[in-house]
N, CA, C and O of each residue as an XYZ file, in Angstrom:
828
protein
N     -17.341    -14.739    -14.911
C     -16.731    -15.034    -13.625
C     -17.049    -16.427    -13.148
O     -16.665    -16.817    -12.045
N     -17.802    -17.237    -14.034
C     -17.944    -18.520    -13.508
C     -17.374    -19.315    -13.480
O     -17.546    -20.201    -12.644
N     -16.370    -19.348    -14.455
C     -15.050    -20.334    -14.710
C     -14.310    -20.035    -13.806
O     -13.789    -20.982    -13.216
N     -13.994    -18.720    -13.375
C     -12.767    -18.111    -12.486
C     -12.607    -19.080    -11.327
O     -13.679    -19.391    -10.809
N     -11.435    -19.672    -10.756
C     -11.254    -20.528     -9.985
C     -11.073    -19.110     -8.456
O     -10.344    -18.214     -8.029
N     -12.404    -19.877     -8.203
C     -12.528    -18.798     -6.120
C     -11.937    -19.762     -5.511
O     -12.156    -20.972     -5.563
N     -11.271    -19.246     -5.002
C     -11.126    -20.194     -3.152
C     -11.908    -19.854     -1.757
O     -11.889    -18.743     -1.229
N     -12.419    -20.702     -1.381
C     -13.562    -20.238     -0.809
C     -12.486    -20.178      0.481
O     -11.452    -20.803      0.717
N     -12.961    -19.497      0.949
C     -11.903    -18.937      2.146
C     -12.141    -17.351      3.035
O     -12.436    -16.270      2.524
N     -11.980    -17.555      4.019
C     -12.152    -16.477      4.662
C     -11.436    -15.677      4.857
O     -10.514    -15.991      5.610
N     -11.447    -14.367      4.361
C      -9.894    -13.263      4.075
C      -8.992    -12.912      5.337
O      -9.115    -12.179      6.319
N      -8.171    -13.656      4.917
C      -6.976    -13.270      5.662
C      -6.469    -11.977      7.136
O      -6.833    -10.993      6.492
N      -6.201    -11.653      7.837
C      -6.302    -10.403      8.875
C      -5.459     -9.363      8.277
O      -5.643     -8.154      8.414
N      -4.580     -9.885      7.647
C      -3.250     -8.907      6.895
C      -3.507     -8.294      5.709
O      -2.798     -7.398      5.250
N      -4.387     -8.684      5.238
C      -4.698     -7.943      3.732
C      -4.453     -6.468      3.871
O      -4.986     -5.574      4.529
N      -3.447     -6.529      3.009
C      -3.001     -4.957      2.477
C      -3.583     -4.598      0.733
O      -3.584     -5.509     -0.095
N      -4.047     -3.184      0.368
C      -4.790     -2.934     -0.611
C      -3.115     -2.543     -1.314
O      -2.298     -1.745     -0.854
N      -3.035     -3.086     -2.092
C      -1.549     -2.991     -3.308
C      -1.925     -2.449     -4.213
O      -1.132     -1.660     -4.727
N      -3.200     -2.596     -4.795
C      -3.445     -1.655     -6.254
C      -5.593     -1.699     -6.336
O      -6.524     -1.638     -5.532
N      -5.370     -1.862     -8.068
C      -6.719     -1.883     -8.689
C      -6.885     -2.581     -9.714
O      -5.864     -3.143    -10.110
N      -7.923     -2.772    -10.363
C      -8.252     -3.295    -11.336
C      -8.207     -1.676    -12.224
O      -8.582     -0.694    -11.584
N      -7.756     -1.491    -13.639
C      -7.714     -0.474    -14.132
C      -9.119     -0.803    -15.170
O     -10.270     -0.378    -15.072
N      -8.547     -1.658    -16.098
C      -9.457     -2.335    -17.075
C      -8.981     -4.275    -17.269
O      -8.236     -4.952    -16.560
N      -9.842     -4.695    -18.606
C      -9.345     -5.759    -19.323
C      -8.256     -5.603    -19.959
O      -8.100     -4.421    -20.263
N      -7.538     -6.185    -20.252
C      -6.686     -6.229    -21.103
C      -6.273     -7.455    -22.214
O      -5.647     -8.502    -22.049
N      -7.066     -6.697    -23.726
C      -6.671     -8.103    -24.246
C      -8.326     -8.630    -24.035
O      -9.226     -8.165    -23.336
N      -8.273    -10.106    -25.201
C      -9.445    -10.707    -25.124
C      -9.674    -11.578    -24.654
O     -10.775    -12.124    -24.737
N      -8.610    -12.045    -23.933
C      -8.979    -13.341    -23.213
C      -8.582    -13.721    -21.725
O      -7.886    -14.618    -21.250
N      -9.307    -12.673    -21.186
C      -9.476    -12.254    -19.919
C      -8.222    -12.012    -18.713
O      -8.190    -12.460    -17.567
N      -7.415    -11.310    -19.283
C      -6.169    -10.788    -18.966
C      -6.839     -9.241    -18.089
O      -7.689     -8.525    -18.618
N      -6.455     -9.065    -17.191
C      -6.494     -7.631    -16.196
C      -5.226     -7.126    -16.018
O      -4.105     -7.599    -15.833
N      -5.922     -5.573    -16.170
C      -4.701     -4.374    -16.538
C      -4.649     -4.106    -14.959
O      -5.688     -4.368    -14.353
N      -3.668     -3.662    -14.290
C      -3.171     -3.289    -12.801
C      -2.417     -2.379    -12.819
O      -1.289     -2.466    -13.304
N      -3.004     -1.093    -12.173
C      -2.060     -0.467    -11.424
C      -1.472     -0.717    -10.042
O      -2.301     -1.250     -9.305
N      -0.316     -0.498     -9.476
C       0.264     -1.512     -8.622
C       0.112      0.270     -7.690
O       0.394      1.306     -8.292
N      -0.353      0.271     -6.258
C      -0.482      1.355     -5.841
C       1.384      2.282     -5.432
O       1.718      3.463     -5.342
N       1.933      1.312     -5.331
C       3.668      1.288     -5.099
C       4.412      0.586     -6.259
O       4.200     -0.507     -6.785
N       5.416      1.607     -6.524
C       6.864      1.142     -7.173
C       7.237     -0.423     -6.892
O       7.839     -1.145     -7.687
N       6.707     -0.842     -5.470
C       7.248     -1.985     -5.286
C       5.991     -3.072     -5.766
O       5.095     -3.253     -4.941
N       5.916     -3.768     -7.037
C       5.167     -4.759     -7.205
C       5.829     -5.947     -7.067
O       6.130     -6.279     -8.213
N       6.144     -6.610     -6.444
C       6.872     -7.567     -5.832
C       5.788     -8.898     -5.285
O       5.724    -10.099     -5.547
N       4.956     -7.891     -4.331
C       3.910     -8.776     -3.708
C       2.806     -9.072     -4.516
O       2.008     -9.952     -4.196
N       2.679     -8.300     -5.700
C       1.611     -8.575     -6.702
C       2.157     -9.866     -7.261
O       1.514    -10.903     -7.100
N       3.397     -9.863     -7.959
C       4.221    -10.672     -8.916
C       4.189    -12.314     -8.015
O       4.049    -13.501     -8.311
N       4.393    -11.556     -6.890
C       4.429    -13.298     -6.414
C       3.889    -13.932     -5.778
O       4.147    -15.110     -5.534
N       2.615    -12.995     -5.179
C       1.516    -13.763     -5.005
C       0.799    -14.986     -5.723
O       0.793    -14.836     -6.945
N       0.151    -16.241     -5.255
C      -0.379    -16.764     -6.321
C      -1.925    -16.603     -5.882
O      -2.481    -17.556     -6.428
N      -2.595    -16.095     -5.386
C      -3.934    -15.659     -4.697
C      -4.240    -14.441     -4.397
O      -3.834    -13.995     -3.324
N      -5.086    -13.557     -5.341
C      -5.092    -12.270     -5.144
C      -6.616    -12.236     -4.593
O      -7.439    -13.033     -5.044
N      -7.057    -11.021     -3.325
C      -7.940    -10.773     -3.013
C      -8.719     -9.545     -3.625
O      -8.301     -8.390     -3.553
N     -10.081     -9.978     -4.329
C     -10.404     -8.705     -4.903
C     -11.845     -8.250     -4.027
O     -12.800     -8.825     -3.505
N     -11.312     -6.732     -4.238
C     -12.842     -5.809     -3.347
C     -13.376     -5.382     -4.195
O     -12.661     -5.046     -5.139
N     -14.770     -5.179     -4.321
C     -15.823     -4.245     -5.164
C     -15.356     -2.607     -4.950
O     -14.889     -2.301     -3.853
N     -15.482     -1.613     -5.963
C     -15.058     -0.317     -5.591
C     -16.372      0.092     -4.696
O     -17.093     -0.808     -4.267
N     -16.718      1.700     -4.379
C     -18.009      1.352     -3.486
C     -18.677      1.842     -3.778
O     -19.224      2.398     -2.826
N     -19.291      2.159     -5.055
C     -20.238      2.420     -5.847
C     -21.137      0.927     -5.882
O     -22.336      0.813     -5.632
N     -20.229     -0.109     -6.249
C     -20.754     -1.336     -6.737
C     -21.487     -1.917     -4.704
O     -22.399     -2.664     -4.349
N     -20.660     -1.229     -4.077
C     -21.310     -1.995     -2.673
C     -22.279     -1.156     -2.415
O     -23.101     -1.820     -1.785
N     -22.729      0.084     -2.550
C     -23.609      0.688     -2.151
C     -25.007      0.133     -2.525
O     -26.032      0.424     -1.907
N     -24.932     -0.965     -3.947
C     -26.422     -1.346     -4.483
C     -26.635     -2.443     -3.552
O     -27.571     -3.192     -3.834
N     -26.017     -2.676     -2.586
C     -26.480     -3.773     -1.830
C     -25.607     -5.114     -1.786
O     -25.902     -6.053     -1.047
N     -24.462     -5.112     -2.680
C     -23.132     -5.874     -2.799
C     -22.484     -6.586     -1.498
O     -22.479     -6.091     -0.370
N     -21.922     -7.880     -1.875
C     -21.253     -7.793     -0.659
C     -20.107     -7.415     -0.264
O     -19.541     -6.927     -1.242
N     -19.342     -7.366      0.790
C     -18.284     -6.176      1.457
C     -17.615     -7.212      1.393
O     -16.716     -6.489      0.963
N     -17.103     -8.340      1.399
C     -16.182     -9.308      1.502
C     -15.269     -9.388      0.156
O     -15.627     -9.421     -1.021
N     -14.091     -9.406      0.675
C     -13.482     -9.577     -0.648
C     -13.442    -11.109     -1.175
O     -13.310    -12.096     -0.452
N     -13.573    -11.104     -2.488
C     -13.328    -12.698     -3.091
C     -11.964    -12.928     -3.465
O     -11.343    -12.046     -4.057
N     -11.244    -14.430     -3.073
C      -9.514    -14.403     -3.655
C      -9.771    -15.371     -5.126
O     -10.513    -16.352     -5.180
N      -9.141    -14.940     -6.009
C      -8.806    -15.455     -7.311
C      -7.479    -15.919     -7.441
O      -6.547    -15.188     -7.103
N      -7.233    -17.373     -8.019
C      -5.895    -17.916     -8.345
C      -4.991    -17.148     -9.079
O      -4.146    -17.933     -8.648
N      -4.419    -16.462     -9.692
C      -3.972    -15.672    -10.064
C      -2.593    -16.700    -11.220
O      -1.635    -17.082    -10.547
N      -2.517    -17.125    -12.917
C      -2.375    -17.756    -13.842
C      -0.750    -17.829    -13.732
O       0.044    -18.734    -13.479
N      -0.596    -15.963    -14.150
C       0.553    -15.482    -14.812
C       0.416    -13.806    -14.550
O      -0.674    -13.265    -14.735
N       1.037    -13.395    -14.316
C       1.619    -12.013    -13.990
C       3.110    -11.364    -14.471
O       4.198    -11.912    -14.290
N       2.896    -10.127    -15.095
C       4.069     -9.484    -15.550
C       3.833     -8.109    -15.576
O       2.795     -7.583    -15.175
N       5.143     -7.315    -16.219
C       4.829     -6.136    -15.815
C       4.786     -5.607    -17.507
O       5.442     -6.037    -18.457
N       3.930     -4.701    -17.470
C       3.444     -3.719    -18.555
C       4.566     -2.562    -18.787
O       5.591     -2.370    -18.133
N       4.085     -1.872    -19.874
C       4.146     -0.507    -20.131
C       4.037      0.515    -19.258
O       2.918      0.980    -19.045
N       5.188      1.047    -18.596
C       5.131      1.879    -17.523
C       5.035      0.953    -16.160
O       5.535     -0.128    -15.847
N       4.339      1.693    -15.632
C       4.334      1.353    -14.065
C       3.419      0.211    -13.921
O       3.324     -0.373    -12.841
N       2.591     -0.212    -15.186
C       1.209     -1.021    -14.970
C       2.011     -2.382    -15.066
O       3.205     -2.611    -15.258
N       0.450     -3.547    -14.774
C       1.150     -5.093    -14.569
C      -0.344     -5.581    -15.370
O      -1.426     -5.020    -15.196
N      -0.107     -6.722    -16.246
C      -1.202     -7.485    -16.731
C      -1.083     -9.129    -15.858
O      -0.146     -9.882    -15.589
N      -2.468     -9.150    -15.641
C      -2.132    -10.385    -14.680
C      -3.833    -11.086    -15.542
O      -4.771    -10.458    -16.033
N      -3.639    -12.352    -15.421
C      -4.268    -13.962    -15.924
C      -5.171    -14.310    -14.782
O      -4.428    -14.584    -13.840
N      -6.343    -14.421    -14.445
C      -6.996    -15.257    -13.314
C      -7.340    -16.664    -13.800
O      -7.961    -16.819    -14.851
N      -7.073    -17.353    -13.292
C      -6.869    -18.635    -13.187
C      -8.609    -19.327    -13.772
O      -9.465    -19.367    -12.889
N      -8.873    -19.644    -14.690
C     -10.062    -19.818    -15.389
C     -11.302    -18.914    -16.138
O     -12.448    -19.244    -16.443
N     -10.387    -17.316    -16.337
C     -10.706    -16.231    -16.782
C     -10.351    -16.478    -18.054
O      -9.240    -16.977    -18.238
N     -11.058    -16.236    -18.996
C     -10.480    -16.303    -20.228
C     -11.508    -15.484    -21.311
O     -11.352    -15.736    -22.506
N     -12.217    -14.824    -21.041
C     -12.542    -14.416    -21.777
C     -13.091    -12.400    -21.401
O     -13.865    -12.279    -20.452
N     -12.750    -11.318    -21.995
C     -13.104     -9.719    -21.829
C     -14.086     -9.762    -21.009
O     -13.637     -9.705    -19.865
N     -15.053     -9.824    -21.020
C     -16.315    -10.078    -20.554
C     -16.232     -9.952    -18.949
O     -16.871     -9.177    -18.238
N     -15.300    -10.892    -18.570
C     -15.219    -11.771    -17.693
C     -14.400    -10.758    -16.845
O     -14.867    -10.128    -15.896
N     -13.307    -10.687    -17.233
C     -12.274     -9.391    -16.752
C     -12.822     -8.204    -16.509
O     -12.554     -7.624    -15.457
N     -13.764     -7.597    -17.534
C     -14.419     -6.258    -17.461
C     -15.428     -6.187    -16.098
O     -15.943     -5.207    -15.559
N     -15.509     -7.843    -15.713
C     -16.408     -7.461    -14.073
C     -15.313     -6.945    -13.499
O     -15.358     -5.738    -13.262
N     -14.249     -7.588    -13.185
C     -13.496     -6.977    -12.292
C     -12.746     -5.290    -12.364
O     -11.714     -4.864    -11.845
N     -13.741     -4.641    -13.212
C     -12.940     -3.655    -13.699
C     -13.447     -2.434    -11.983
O     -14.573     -2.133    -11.587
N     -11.967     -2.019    -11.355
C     -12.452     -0.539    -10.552
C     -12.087     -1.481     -9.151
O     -11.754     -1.033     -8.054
N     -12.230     -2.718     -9.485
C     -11.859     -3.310     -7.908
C     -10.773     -3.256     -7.405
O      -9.779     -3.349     -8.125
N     -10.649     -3.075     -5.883
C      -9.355     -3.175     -5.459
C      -8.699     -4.251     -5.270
O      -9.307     -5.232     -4.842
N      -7.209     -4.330     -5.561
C      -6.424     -5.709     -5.351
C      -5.598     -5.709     -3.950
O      -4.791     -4.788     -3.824
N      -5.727     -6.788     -2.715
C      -5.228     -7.020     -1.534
C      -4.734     -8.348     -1.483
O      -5.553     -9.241     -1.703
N      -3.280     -8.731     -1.180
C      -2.493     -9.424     -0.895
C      -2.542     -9.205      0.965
O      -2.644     -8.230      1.709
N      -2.414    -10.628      1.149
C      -1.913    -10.922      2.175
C      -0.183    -10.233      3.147
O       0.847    -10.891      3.000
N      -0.175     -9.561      3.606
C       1.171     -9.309      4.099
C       2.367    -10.059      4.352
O       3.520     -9.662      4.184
N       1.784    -11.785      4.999
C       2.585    -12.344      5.011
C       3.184    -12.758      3.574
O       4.255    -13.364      3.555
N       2.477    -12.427      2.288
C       2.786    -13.082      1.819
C       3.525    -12.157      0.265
O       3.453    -12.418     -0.936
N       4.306    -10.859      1.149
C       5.344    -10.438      0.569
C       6.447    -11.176      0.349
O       6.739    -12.113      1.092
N       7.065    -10.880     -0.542
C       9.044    -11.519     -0.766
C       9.492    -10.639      0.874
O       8.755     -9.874      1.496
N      11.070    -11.112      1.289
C      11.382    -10.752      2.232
C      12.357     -9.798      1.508
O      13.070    -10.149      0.569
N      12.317     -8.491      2.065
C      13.022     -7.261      1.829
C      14.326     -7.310      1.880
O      14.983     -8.009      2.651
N      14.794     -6.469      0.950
C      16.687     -6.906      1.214
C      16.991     -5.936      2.207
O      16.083     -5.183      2.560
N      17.967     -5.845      2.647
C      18.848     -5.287      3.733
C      18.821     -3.839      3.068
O      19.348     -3.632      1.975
N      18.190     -2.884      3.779
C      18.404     -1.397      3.694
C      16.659     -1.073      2.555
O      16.262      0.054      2.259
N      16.246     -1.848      2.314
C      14.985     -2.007      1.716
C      13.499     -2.148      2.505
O      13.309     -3.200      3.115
N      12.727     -1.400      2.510
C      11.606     -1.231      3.385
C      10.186     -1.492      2.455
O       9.989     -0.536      1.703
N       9.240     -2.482      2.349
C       7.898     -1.960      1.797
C       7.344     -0.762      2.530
O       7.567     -0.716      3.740
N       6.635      0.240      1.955
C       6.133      1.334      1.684
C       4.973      1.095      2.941
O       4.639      1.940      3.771
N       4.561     -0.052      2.843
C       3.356     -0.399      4.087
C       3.960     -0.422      5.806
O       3.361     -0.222      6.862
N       4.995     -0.663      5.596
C       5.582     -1.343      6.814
C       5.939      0.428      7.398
O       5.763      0.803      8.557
N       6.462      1.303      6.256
C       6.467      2.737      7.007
C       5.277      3.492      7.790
O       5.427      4.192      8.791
N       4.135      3.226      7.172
C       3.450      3.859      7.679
C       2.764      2.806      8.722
O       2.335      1.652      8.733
N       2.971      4.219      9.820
C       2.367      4.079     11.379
C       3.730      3.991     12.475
O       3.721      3.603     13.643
N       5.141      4.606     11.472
C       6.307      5.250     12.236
C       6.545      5.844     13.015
O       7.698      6.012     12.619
N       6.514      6.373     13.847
C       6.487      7.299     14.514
C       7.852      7.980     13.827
O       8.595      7.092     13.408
N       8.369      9.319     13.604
C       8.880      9.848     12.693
C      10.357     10.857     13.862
O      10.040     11.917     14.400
N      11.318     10.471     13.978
C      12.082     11.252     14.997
C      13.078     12.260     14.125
O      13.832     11.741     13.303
N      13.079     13.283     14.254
C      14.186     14.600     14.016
C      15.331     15.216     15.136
O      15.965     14.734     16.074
N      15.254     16.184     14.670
C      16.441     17.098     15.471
C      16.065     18.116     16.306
O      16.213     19.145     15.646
N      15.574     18.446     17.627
C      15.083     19.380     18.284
C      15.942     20.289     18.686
O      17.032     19.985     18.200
N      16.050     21.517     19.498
C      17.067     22.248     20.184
C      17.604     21.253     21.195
O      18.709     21.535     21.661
N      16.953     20.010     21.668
C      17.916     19.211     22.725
C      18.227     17.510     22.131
O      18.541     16.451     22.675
N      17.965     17.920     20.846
C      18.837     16.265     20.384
C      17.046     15.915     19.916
O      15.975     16.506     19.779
N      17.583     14.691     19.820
C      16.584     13.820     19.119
C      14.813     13.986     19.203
O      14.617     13.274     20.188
N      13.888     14.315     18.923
C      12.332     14.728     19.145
C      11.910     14.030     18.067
O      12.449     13.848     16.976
N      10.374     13.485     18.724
C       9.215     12.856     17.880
C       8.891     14.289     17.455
O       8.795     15.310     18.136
N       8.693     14.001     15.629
C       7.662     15.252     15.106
C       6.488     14.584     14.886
O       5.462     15.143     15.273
N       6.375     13.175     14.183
C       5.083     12.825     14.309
C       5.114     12.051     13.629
O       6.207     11.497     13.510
N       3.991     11.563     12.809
C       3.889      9.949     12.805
C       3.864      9.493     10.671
O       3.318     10.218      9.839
N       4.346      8.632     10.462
C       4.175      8.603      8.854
C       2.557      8.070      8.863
O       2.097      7.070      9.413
N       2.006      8.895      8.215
C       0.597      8.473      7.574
C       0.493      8.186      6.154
O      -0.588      7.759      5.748
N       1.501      8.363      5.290
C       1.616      8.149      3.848
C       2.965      7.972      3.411
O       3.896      8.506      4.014
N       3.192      6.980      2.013
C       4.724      7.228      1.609
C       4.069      7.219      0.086
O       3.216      6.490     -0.418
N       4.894      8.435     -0.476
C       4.542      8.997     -1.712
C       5.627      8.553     -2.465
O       6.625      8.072     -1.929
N       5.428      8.757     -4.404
C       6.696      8.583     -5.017
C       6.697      9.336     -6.110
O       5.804      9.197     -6.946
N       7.737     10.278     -6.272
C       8.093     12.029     -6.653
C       8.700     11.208     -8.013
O       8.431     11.799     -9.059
N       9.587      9.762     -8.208
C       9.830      9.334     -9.751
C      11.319      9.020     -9.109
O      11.920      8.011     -9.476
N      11.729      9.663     -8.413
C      13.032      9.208     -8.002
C      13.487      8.808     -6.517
O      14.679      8.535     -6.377
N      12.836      8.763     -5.647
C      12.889      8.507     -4.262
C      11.296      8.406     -3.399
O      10.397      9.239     -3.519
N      11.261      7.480     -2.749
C       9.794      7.484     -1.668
C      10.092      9.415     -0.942
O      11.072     10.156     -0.863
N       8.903      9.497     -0.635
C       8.522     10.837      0.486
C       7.668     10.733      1.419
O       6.438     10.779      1.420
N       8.512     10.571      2.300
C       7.448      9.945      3.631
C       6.044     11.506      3.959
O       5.986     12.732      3.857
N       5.447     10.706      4.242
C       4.208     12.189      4.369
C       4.041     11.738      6.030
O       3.865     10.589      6.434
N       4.158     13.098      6.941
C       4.656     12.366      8.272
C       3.715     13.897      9.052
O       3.962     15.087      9.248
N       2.460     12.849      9.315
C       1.868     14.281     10.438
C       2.366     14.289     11.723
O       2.719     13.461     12.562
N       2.264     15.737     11.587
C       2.798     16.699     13.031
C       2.317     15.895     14.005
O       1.364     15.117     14.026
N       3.289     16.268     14.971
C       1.999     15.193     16.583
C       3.094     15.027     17.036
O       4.148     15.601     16.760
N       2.780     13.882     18.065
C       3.179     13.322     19.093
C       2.959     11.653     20.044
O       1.745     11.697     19.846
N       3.038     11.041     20.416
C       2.561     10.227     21.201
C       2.471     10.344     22.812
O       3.393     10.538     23.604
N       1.403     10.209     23.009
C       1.004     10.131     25.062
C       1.942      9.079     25.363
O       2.649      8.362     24.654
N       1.714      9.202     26.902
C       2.298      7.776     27.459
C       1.607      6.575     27.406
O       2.005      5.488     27.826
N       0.675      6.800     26.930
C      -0.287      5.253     26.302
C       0.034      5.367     25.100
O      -0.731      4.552     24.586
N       0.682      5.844     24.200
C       1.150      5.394     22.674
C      -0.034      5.889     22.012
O      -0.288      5.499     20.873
N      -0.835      6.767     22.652
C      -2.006      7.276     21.872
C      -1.219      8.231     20.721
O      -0.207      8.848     21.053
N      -1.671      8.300     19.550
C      -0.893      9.553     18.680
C      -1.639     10.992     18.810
O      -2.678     11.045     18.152
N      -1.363     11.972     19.413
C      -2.312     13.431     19.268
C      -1.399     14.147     18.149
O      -0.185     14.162     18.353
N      -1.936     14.768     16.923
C      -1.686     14.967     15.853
C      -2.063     16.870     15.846
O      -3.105     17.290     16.349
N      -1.207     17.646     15.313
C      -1.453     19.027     15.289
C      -2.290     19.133     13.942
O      -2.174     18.510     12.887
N      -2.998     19.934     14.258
C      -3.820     20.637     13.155
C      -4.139     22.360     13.123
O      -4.070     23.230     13.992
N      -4.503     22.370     11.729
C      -4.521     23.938     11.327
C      -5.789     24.490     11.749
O      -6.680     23.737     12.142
N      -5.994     26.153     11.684
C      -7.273     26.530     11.845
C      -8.177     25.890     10.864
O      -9.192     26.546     10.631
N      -8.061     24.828     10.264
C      -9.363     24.208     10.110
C      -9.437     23.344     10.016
O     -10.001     22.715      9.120
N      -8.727     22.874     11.180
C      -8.771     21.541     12.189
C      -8.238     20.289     11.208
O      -8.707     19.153     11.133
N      -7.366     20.735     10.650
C      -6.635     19.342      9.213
C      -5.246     19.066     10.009
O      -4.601     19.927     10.608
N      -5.051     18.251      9.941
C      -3.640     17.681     10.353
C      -2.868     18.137      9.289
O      -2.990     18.107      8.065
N      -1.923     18.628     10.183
C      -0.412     19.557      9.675
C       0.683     18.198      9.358
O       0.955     17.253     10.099
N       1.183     18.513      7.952
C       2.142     17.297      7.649
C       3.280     17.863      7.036
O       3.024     18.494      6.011
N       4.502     17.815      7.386
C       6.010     17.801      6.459
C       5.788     16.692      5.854
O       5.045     15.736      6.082
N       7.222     17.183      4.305
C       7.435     15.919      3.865
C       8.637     15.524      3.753
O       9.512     16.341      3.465
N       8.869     14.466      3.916
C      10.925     14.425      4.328
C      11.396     12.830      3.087
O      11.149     11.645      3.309
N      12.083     13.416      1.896
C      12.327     12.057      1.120
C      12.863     11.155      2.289
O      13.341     11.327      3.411
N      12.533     10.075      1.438
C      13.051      8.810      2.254
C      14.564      8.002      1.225
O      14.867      7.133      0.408
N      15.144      9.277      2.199
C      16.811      8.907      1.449
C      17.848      9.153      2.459
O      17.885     10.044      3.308
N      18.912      7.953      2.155
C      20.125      7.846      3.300
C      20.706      9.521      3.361
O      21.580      9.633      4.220
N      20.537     10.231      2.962
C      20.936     11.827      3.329
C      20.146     12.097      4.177
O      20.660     12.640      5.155
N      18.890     11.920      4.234
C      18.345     12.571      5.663
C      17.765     11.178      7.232
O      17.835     11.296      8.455
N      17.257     10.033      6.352
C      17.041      8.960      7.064
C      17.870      8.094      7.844
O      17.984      6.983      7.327
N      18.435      8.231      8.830
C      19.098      7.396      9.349
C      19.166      6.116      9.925
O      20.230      5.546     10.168
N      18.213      5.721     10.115
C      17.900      4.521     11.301
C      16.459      4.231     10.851
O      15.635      5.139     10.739
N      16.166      2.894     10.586
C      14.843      2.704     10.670
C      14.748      1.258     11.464
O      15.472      0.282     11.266
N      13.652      1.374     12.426
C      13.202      0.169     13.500
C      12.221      0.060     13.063
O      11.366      0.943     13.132
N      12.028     -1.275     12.372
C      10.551     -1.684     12.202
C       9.921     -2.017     13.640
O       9.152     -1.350     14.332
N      10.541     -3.347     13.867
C      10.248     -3.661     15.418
C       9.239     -2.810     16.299
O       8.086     -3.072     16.644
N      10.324     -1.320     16.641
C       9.991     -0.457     17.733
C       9.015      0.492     16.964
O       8.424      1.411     17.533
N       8.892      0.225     15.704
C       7.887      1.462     14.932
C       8.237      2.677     15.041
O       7.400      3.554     15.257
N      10.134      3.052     14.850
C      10.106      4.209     14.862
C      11.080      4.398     13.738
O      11.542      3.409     13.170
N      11.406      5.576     13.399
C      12.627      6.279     12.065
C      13.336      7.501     12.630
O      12.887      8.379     13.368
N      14.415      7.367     12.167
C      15.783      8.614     12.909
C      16.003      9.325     12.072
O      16.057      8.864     10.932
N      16.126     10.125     12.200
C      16.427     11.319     10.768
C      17.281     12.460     11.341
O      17.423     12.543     12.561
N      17.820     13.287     10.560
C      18.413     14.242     10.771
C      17.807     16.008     10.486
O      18.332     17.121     10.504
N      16.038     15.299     10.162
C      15.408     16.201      9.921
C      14.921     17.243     10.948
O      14.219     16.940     11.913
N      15.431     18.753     10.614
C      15.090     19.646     11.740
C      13.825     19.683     12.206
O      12.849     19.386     11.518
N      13.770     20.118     13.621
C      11.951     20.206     14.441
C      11.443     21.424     13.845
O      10.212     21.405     13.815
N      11.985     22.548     13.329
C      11.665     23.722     13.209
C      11.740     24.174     11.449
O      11.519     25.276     10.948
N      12.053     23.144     10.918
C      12.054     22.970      9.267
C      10.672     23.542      8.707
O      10.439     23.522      7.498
């Protein structure tokens, strides 16, 4: 890791966690990536990736700060994975530190989404609207967006919002937050406001 070109810099406010370090790949210090979303976009075109220790490695006394690495060359693998180059990495060794860490990109520094196209990050913290007996009702809020191989699935707990925008969330007798799951497809999704942080659906309250 001594060659590896750091930028000394203080991490960003937007850092979103996009994937991991899986392993090395290759001998001359190439890293294997799983991209946590279908959409690797922000991996690909990032040129500064932020890496975290997993927290095994912080528990010995590590530090909690993530370090950013220049990032060479990036492409996509076999399957869903991406092999990416750090910028004065060149040798297994070297790569195998980074093995288990998490990878965080900056938000701003996604591609801009096409028209009818959403990153997966930007859903969650939706507030999630359906179909009640009197028209339109909050069921509750996206806390996750999953991917089944052929469409996102928003994972959207039960709840509500106060008049302070507080979220109160339903839970089961053992006190777990209750969640539907509703694909995220123009058959049931209608409307999405990033802006206002909310989504329209045609999904029933009583489903």
């Amino acid at each position: 890791m001594a060659d590896a070109v750091c930028v000394d810099a203080v991490p960003p406010d937007d850092l979103v966690e996009v994937g991991r370090v899986v392993s090395a790949h290759g001998v001359r210090g190439w890293l294997k990536i799983q991209p946590y979303s279908p959409q690797a976009d922000a991996l690909k075109g990032a040129p500064v990736w932020w890496f975290k220790a997993p927290e095994p490695v912080l528990g010995t006394g590590a530090s909690v700060r993530p370090r950013n690495l220049k990032i060479r060359a990036c492409r996509r693998q076999a399957g869903r994975f991406l092999v990416a180059q750090v910028d004065g990495m060149n040798d297994r060794n070297a790569a195998e530190s980074l093995q288990g860490h998490t990878v965080w990109v900056p938000r701003a520094a996604f591609p801009t989404a096409g028209d009818g196209e959403y990153y997966w990050i930007d859903l969650i913290g939706c507030d999630f609207h359906g179909i009640g007996d009197d028209g339109p009702q909050c069921l509750g809020r996206v806390d996750q967006v999953l991917d089944n191989g052929a469409h996102a699935v928003l994972q959207v707990a039960l709840g509500a919002p106060d008049a302070d925008g507080v979220f109160h969330a339903l839970v089961d007798a053992r006190n777990r937050p209750r969640h539907i799951l509703v694909p995220f497809v123009a058959a049931h999704v209608q409307h999405v406001d990033l802006e206002a942080r909310r989504i329209d659906s045609d999904w029933p309250a009583d489903f």
